[in-house]
N, C-alpha and C positions, 0 to 999 in steps of 0.2 A: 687572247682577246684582241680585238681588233680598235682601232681609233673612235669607232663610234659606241661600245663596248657591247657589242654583241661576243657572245664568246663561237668558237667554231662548234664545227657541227660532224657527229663521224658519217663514214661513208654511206653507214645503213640508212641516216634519215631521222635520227634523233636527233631532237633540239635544244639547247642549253634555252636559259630565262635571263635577259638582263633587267637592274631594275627598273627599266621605263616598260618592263610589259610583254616585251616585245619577243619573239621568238623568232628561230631561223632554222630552215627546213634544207634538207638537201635531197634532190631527187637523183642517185646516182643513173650512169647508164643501165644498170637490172630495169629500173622500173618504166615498162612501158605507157604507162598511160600514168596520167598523176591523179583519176578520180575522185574530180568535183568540178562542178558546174560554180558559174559564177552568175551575182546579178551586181549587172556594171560592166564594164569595161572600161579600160584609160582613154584618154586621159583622167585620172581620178583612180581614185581605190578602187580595185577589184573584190566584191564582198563574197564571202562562198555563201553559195547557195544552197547545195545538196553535197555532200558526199555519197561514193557509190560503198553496199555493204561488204566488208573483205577489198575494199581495193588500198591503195598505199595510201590517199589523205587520210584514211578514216584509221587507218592503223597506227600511222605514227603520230595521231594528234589532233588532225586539223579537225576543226570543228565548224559547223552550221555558223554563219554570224562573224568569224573571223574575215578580218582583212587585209588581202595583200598589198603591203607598203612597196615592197620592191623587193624585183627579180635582179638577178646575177649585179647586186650594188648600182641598178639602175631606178629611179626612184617614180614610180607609177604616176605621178603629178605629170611627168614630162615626157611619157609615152603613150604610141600613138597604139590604138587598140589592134591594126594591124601587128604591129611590132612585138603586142604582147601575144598576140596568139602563136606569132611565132617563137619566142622565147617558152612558153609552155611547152614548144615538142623539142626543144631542146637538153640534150643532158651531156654534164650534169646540170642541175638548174640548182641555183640559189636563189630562197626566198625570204622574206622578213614578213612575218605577218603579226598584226595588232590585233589580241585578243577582245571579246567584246565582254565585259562586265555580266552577269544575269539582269541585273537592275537595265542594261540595256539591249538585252534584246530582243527580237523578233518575240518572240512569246512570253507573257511575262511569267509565267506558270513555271519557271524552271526552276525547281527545290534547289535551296541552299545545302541541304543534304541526302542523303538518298541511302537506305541499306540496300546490301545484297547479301542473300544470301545461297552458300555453295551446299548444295545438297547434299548428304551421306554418299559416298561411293563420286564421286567427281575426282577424278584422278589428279588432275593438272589443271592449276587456275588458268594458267596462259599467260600470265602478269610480271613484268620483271619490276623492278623498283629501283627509285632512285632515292638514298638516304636511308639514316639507320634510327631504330628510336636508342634514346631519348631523342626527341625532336619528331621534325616534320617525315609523313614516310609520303613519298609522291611516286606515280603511277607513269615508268618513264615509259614502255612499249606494251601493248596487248598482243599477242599472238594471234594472225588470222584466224578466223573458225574457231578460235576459241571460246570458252566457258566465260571468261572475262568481257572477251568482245559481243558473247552474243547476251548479256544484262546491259551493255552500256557502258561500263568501265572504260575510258578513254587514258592514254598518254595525256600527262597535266594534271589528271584529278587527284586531290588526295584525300591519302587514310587517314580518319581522325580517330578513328577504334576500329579494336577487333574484338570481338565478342564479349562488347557494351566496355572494355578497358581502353 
């Protein structure tokens, strides 16, 4: 954990939670593009706009409504929007982004909860997990093209039942 206690991040792009909220992403050199659009640019928060479907925001997490506080410990208030477009083709890239509540976002229609359900014969959800029950089970990576990614399932969300238990 670092001094402002964000905890590290591994190579692939998974992000630990501290508890101000806040998450931290890592783009290593694999990922060529980091897919998603933003509305804003700094100086000020960077808010994502679009994620692309199958590309790396959208797989390891990032979400519509999220905002990026700060690239490589550099803090968005006090960069210049050139500087951030060039920090985006940069890797590896560290980023810190502040989740947006559903109460705050863009659409107010976003369910507190949501089933899915995996058909008969679905081979492989695509879902790794983070936590064991008893307790909280949370939803640490989806697998491109997967069954998980393609309902919605994001990295962050969690399981509150599985077949009504």
């Amino acid at each position: 954990v670092d001094a402002g206690g964000l905890q590290d991040v591994d190579a692939g792009g998974l992000q630990d939670v501290d508890a101000g909220g806040l998450q931290e992403f890592l783009a290593d050199e694999s990922v060529a593009k980091l897919g998603m659009a933003f509305r804003g640019l700094p100086p000020g928060h960077a808010q994502v706009k679009s994620c692309a479907a199958g590309g790396w925001a959208k797989s390891t997490g990032i979400q519509v409504g999220d905002k990026i506080v700060s690239i490589d410990g550099k803090d968005l208030q006090r960069m210049s929007a050139n500087d951030f477009k060039m920090y985006c083709k940069k890797r590896p890239l560290r980023f810190v982004v502040e989740r947006a509540l559903a109460e705050d976002a863009q659409t107010k229609d976003i369910p507190a909860a949501v089933e899915f359900v995996a058909e008969e014969g679905t081979a492989k959800l695509g879902v790794a997990f983070q936590g064991l029950p008893p307790g909280h089970l949370q939803v640490k990576m989806c697998t491109a093209g997967s069954w998980a990614e393609s309902v919605g399932i994001q990295a962050g969300d969690q399981i509150v039942s599985i077949d009504g238990k």
